[in-house]
SERO-4910 file (N, C-alpha, C, O; in steps of 0.05 Angstrom, whole numbers):
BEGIN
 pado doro    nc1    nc2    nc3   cac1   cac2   cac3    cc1    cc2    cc3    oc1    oc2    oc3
  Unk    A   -182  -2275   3402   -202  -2288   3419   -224  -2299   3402   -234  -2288   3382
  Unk    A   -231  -2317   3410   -251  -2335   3394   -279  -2323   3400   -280  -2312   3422
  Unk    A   -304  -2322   3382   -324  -2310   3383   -342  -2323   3403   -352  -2310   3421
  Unk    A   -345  -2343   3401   -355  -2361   3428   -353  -2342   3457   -371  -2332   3471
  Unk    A   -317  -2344   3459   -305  -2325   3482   -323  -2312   3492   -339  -2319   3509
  Unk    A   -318  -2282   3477   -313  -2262   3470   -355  -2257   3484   -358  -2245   3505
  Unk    A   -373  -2266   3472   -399  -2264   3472   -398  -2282   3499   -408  -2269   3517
  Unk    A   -391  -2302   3508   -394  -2311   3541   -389  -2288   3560   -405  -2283   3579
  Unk    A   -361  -2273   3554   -352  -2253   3573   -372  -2233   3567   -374  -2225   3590
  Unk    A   -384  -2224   3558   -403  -2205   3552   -424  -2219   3562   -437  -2208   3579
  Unk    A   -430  -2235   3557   -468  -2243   3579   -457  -2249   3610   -474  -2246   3628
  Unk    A   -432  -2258   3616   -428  -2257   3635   -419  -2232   3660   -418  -2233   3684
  Unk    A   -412  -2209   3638   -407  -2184   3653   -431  -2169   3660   -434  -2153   3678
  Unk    A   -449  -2178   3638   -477  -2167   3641   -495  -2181   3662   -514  -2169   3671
  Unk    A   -491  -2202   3669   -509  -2213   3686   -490  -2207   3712   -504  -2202   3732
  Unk    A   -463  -2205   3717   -457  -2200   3734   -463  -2173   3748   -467  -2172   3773
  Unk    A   -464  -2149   3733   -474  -2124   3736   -509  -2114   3738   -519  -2092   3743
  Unk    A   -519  -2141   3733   -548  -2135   3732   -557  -2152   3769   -571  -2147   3789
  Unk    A   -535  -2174   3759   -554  -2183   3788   -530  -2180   3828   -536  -2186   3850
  Unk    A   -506  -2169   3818   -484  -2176   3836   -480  -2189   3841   -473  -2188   3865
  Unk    A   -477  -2220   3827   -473  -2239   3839   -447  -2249   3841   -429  -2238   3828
  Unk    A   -441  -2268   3855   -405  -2274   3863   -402  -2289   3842   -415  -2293   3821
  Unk    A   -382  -2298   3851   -364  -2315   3810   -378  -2337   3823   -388  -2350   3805
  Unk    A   -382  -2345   3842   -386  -2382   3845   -417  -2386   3829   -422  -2400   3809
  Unk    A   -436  -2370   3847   -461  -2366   3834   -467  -2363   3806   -482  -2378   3795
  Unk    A   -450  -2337   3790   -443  -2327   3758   -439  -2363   3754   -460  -2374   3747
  Unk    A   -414  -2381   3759   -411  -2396   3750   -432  -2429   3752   -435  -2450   3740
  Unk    A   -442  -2415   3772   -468  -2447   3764   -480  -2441   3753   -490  -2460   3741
  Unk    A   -493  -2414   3742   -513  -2405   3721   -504  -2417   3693   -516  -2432   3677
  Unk    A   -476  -2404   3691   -462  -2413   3662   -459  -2439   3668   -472  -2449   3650
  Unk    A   -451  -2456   3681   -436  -2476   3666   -406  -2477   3664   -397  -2490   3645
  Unk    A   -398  -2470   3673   -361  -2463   3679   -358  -2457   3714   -372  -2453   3734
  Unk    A   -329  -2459   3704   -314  -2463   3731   -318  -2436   3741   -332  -2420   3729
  Unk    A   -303  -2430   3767   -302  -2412   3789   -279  -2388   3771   -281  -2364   3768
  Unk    A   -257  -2408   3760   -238  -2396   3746   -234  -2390   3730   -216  -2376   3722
  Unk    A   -255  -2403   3718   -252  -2387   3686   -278  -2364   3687   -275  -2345   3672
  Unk    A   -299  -2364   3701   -305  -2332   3700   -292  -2312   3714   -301  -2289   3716
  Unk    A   -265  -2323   3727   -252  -2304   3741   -231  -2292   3725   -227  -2269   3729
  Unk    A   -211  -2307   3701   -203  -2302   3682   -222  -2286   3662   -212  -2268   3649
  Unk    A   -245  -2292   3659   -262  -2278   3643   -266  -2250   3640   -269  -2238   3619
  Unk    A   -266  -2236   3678   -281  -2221   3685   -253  -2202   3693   -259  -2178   3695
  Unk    A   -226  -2209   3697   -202  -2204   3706   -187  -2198   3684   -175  -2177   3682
  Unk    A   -187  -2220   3660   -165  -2216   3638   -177  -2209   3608   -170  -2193   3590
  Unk    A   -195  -2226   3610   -211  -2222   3578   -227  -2200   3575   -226  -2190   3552
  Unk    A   -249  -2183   3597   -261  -2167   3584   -241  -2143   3588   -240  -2131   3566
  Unk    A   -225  -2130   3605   -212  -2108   3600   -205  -2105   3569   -202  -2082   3560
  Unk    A   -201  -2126   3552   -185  -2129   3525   -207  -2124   3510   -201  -2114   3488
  Unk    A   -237  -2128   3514   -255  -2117   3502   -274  -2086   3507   -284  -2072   3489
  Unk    A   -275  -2082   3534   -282  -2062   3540   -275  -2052   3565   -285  -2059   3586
  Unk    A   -262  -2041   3562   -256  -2020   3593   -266  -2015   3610   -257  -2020   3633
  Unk    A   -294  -2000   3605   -310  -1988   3622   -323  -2002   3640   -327  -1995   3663
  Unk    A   -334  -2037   3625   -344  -2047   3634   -332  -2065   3657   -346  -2073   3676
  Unk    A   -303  -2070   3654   -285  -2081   3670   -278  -2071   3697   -268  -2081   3717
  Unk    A   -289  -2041   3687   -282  -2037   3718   -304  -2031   3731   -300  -2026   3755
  Unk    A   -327  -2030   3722   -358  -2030   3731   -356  -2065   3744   -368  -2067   3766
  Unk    A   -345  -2091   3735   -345  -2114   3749   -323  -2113   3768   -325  -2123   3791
  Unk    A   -304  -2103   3760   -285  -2099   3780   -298  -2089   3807   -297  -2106   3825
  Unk    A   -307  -2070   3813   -319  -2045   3827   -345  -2077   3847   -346  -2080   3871
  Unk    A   -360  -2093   3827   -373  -2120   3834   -364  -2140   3849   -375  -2152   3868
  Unk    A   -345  -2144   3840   -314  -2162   3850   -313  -2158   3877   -318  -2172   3896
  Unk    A   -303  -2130   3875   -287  -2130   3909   -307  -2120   3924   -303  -2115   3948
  Unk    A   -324  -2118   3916   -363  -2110   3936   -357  -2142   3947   -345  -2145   3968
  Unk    A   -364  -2162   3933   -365  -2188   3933   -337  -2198   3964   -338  -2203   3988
  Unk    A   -317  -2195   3945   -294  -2203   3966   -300  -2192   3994   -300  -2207   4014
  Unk    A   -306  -2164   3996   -311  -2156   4014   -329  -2164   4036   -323  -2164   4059
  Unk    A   -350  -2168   4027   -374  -2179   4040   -375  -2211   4045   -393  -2222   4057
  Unk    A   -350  -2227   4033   -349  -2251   4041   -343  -2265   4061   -345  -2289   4058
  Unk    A   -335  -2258   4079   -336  -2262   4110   -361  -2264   4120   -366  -2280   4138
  Unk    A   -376  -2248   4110   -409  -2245   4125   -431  -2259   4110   -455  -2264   4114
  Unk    A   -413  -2262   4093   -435  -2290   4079   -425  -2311   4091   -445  -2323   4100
  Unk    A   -405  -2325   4098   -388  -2339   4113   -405  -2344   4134   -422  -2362   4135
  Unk    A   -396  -2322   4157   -421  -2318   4182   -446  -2337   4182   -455  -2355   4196
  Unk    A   -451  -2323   4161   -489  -2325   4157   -494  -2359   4144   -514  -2370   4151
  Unk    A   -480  -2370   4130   -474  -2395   4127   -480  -2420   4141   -499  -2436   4139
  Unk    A   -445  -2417   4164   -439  -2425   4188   -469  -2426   4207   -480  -2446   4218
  Unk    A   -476  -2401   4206   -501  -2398   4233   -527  -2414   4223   -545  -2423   4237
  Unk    A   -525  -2415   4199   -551  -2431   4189   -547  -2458   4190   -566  -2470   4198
  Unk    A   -529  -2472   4184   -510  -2501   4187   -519  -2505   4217   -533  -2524   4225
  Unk    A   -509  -2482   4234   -505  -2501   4261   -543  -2501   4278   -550  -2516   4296
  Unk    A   -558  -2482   4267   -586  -2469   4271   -599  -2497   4269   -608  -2510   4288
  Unk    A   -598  -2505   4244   -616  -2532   4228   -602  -2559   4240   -617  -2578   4237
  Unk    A   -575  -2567   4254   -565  -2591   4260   -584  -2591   4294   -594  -2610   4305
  Unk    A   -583  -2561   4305   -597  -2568   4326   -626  -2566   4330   -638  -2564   4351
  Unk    A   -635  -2566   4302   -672  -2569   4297   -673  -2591   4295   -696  -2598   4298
  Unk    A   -656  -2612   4290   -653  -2637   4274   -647  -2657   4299   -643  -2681   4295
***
């Protein structure tokens, strides 16, 4: 793995664990796709550290989970502001 890599997946596991944020968000911060911090955070750091992989893992499916209700909350604000408008 290239050193470049290697130090992205690491500021990226760290910011993911500092702030919970979902990969879409993680990824407008960085500058990359949806899928490559999902490859990042899925394939590359287990190969560097364990512990931490499943500390984002554990982030991950908080995230998946709760995405319906971000969904919700979305939707209701979309339709809130078309009829302020």
């Amino acid at each position: 793995m290239q050193e470049y890599i290697r130090k992205r997946v690491l500021e990226v596991c760290h910011y993911m664990l500092d702030t919970t944020a979902t990969v879409r968000q993680t990824a407008t911060v960085f500058g990359v796709s949806k899928s490559t911090i999902h490859k990042d955070m899925t394939e590359r750091l287990p190969v560097i550290n364990k512990q931490l992989a499943a500390q984002v893992k554990y982030v991950l499916e908080q995230n998946k989970a709760e995405r319906h209700l971000r969904g919700g909350e979305a939707t209701k604000k979309k339709y809130k502001e078309a009829q302020e408008n």
